[in-house]
DRENDO-1510 file (C-alpha; in Angstrom, 1 decimal, always signed):
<recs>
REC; n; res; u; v; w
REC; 1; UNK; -57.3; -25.7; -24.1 .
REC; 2; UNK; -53.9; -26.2; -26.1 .
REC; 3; UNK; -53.9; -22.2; -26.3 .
REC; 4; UNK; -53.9; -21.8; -22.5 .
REC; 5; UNK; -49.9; -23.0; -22.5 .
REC; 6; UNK; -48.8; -20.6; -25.6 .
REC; 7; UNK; -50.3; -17.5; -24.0 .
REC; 8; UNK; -49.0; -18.4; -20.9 .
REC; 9; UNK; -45.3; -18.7; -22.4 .
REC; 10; UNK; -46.3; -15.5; -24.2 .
REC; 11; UNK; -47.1; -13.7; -20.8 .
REC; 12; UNK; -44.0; -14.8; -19.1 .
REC; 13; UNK; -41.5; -13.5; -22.5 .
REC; 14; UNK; -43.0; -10.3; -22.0 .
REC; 15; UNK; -43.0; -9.7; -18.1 .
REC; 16; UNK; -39.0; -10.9; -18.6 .
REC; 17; UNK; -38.4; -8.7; -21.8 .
REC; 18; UNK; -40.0; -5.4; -19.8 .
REC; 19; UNK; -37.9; -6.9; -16.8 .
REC; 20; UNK; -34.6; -7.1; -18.8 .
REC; 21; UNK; -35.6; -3.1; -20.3 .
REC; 22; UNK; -36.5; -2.1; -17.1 .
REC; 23; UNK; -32.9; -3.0; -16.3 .
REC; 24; UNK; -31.0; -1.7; -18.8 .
REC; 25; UNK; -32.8; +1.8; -18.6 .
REC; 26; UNK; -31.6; +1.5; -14.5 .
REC; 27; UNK; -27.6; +0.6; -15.7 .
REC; 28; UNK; -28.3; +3.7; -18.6 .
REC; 29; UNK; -29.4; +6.0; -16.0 .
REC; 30; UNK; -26.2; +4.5; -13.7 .
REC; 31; UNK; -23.8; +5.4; -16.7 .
REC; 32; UNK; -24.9; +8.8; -17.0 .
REC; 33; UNK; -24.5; +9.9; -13.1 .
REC; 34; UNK; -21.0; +8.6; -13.5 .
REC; 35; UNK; -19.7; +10.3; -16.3 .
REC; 36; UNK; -20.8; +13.5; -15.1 .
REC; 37; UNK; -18.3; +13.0; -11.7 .
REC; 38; UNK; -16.3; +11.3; -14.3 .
REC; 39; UNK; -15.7; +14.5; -16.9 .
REC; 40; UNK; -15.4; +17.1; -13.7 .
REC; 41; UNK; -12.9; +15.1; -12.2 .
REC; 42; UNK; -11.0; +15.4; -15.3 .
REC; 43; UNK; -11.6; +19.0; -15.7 .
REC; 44; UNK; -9.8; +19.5; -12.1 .
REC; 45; UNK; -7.0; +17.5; -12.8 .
REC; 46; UNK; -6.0; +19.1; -15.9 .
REC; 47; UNK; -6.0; +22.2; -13.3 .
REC; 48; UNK; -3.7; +20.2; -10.8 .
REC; 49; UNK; -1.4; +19.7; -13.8 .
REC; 50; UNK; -1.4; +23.6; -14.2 .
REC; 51; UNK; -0.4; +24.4; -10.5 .
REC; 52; UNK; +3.1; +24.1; -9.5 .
REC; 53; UNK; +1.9; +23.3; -5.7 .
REC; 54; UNK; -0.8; +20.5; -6.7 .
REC; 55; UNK; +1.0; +18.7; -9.8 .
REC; 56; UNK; +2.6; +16.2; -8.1 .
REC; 57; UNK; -1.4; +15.0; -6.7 .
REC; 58; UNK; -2.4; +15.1; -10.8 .
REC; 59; UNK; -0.8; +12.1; -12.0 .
REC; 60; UNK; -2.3; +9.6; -9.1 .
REC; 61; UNK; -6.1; +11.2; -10.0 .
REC; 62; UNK; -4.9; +10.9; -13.6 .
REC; 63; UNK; -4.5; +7.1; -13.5 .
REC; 64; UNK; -7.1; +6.4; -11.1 .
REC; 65; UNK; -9.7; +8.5; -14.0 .
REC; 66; UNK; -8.0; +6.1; -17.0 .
REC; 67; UNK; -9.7; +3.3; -15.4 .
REC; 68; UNK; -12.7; +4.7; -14.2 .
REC; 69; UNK; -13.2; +5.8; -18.3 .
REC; 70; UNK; -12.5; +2.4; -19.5 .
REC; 71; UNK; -14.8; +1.3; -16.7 .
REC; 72; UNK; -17.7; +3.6; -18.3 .
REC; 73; UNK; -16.8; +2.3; -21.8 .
REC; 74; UNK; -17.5; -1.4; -20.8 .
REC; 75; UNK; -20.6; -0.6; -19.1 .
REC; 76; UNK; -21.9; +1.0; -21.9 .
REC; 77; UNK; -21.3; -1.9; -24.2 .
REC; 78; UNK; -21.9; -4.5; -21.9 .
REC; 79; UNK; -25.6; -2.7; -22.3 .
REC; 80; UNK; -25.0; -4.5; -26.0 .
REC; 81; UNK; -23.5; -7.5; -24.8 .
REC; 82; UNK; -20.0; -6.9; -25.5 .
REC; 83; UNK; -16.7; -5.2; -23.6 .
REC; 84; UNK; -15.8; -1.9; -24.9 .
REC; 85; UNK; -13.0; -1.9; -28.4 .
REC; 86; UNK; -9.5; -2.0; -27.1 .
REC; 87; UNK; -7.9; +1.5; -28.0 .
REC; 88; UNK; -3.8; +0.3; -28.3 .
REC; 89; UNK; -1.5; +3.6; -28.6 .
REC; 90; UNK; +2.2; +4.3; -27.3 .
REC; 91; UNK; +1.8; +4.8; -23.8 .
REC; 92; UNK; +4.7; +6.0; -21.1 .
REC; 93; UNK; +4.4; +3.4; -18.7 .
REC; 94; UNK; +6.0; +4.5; -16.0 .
REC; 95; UNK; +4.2; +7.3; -15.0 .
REC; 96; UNK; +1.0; +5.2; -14.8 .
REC; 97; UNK; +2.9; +3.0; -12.7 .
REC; 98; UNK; +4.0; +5.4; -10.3 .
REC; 99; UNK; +0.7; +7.1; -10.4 .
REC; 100; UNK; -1.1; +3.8; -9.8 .
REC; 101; UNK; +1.1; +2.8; -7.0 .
REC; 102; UNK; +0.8; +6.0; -5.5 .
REC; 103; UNK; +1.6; +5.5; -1.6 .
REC; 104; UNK; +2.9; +1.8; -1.9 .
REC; 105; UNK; +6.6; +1.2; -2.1 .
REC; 106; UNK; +7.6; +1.7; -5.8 .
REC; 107; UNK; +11.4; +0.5; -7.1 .
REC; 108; UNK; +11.5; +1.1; -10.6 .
REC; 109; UNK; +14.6; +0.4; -11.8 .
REC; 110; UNK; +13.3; +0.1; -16.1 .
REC; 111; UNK; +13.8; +3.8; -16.6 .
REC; 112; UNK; +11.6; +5.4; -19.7 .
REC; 113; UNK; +9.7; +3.1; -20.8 .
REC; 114; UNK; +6.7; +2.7; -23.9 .
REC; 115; UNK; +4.6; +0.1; -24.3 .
REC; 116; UNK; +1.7; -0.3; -27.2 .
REC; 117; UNK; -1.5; -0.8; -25.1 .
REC; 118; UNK; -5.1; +0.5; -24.5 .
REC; 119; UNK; -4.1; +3.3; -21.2 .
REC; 120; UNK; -7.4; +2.2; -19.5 .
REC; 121; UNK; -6.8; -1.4; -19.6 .
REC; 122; UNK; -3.3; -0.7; -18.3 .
REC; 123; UNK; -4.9; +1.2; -15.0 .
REC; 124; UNK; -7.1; -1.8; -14.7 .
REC; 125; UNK; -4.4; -4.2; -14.9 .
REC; 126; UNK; -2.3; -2.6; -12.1 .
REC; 127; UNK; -5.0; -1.3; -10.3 .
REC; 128; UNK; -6.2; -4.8; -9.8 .
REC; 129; UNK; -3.5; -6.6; -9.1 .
REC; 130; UNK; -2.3; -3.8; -5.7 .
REC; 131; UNK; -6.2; -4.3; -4.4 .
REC; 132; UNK; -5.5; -8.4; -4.6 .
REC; 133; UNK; -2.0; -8.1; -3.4 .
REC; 134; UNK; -3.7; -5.8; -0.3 .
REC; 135; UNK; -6.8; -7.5; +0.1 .
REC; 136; UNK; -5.3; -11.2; -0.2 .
REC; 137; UNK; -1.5; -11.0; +0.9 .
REC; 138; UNK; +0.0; -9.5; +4.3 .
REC; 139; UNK; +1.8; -6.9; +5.4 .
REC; 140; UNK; +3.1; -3.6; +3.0 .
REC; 141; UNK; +2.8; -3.7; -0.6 .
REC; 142; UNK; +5.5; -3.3; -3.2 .
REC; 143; UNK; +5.9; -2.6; -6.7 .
REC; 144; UNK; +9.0; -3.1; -8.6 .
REC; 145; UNK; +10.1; -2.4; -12.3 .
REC; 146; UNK; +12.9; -3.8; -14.3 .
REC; 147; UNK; +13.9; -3.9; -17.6 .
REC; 148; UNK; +13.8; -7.9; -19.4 .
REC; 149; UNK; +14.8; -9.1; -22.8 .
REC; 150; UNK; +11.9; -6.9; -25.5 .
REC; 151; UNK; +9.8; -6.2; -22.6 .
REC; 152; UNK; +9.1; -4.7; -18.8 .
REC; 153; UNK; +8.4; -6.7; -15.9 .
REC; 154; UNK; +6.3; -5.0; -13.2 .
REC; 155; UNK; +6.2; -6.8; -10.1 .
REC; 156; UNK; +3.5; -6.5; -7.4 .
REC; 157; UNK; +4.6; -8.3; -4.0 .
REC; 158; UNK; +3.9; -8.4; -0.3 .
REC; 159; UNK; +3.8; -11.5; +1.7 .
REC; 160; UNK; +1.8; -15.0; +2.0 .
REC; 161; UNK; -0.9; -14.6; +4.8 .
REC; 162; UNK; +0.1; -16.7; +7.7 .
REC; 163; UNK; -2.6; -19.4; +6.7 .
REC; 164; UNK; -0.1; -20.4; +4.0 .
REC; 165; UNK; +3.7; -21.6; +4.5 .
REC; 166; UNK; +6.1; -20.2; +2.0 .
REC; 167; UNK; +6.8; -24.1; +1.1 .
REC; 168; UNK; +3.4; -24.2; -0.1 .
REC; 169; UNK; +3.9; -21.5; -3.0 .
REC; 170; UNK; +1.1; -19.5; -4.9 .
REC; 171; UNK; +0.2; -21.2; -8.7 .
REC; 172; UNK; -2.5; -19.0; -11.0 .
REC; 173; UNK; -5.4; -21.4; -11.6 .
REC; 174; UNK; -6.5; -21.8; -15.1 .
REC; 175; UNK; -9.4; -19.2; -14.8 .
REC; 176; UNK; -6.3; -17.0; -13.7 .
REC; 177; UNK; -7.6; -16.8; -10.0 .
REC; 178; UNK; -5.0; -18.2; -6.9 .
REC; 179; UNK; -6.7; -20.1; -4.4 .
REC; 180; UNK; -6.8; -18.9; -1.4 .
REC; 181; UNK; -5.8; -15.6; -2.4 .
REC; 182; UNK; -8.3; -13.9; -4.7 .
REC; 183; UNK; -11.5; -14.8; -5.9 .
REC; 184; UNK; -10.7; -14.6; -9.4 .
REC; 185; UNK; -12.2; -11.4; -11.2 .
REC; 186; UNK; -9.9; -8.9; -10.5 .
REC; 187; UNK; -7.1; -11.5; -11.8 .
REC; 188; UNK; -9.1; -12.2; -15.1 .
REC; 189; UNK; -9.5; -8.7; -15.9 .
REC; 190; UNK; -5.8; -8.0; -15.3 .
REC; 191; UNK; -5.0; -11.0; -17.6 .
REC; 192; UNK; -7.0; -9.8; -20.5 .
REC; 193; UNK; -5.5; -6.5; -20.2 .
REC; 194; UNK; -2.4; -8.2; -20.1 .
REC; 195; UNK; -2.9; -10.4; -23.4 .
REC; 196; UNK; -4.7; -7.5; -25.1 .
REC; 197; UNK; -1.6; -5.6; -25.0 .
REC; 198; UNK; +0.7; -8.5; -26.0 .
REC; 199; UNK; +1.9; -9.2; -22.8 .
REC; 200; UNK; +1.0; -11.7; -20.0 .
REC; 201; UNK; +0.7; -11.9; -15.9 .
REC; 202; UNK; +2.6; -14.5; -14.2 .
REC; 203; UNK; +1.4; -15.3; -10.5 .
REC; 204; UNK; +3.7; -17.2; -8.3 .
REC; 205; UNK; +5.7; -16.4; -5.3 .
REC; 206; UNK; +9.6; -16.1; -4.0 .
REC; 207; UNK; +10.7; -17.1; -1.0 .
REC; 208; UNK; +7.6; -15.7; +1.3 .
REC; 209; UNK; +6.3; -12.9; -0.9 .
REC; 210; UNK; +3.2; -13.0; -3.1 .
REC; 211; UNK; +4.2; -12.0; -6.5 .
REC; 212; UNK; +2.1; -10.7; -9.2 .
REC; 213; UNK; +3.8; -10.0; -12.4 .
REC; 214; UNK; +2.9; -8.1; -14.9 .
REC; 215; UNK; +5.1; -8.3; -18.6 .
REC; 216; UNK; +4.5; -5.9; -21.7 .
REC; 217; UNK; +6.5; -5.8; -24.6 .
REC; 218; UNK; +8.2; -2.9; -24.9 .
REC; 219; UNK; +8.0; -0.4; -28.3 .
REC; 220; UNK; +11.7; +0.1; -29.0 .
REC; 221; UNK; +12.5; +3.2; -31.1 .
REC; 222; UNK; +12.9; +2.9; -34.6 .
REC; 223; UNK; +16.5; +3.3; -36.0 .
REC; 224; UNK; +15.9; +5.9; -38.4 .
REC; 225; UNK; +13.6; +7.9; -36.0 .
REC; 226; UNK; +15.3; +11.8; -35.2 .
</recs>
């Protein structure tokens, strides 16, 4: 009779381990049919870039595919339990920026700018925090860009939603979500794209805007360099 219990425990560890494979091969076969769309939406942008009358379409698609790659990268690790390896390289910020914020209200007033960071997690950061700002604030959105001591500011702002009063201001919560105005994951993956780069995300507000705000040190050039 004390067998009857083990095999029993036995049963159930192998109907959840063919459960758990059974899984993964249905997230495998998911990450396949993506990267497909994935690599021929790449091919037709580099095309864009190529035609004088579609060029100025290429850079939003551009930044848009930057995420959706890092995207595929987590996925297949998170197959292993882990989130894809950071891949930090001088990057041009603000044409990610621009291409990110592509039909919001962009004031960028930090000029050329080059920051040391993994160009997927970047995407993710900022494409993050305009869906929160849209999904969770009122009225337009805006994105700004200035120049602060060793670093860029990137601001994402549009207004409190008439539940709140601007008295009431926004505070991040430790988990990096704002109460009442997001429910936390899009914030958390913009804050470790944030910190993985060097940089951090404020969330507060001024006057009655929302404002998300995104700081990355800035790779100065070198003295010597040509």
């Amino acid at each position: 009779m004390s067998r009857v219990p083990a095999v029993a425990g036995w049963f159930v560890a192998v109907v959840a381990l063919l459960k758990l494979r059974r899984r993964l091969e249905l997230v495998a076969d998911a990450e396949h049919e993506l990267r497909g769309p994935a690599t021929a939406l790449g091919l037709t942008c580099e095309r864009m870039r190529r035609d004088s009358a579609a060029r100025s379409y290429a850079q939003p698609l551009d930044a848009q595919l930057s995420r959706l790659r890092k995207a595929l990268e987590d996925l297949a690790a998170a197959r292993h339990g882990r989130r894809a390896a950071e891949r930090r390289r001088p990057q041009e910020l603000d044409p990610l920026v621009s291409g990110t914020a592509a039909g919001r209200r962009l004031d960028w007033r930090a000029g050329p700018v080059r920051v040391v960071a993994d160009r997927g997690r970047l995407a993710q950061a900022l494409g993050n925090l305009l869906a929160n700002a849209a999904e969770h604030g009122a009225g337009p959105v805006q994105v700004r860009g200035r120049r602060v001591p060793g670093a860029v500011r990137v601001e994402v702002r549009n207004r409190l939603p008439e539940s709140r009063s601007p008295g009431e201001g926004v505070r991040g919560g430790p988990d990096g979500s704002t109460p009442g105005l997001s429910r936390g994951r899009g914030l958390r993956i913009a804050r470790r794209a944030a910190e993985s780069a060097g940089g951090r995300l404020e969330i507060g507000s001024d006057g009655d805007q929302v404002v998300a705000a995104l700081e990355l040190p800035v790779e100065e050039p070198r003295a010597d360099a040509a």
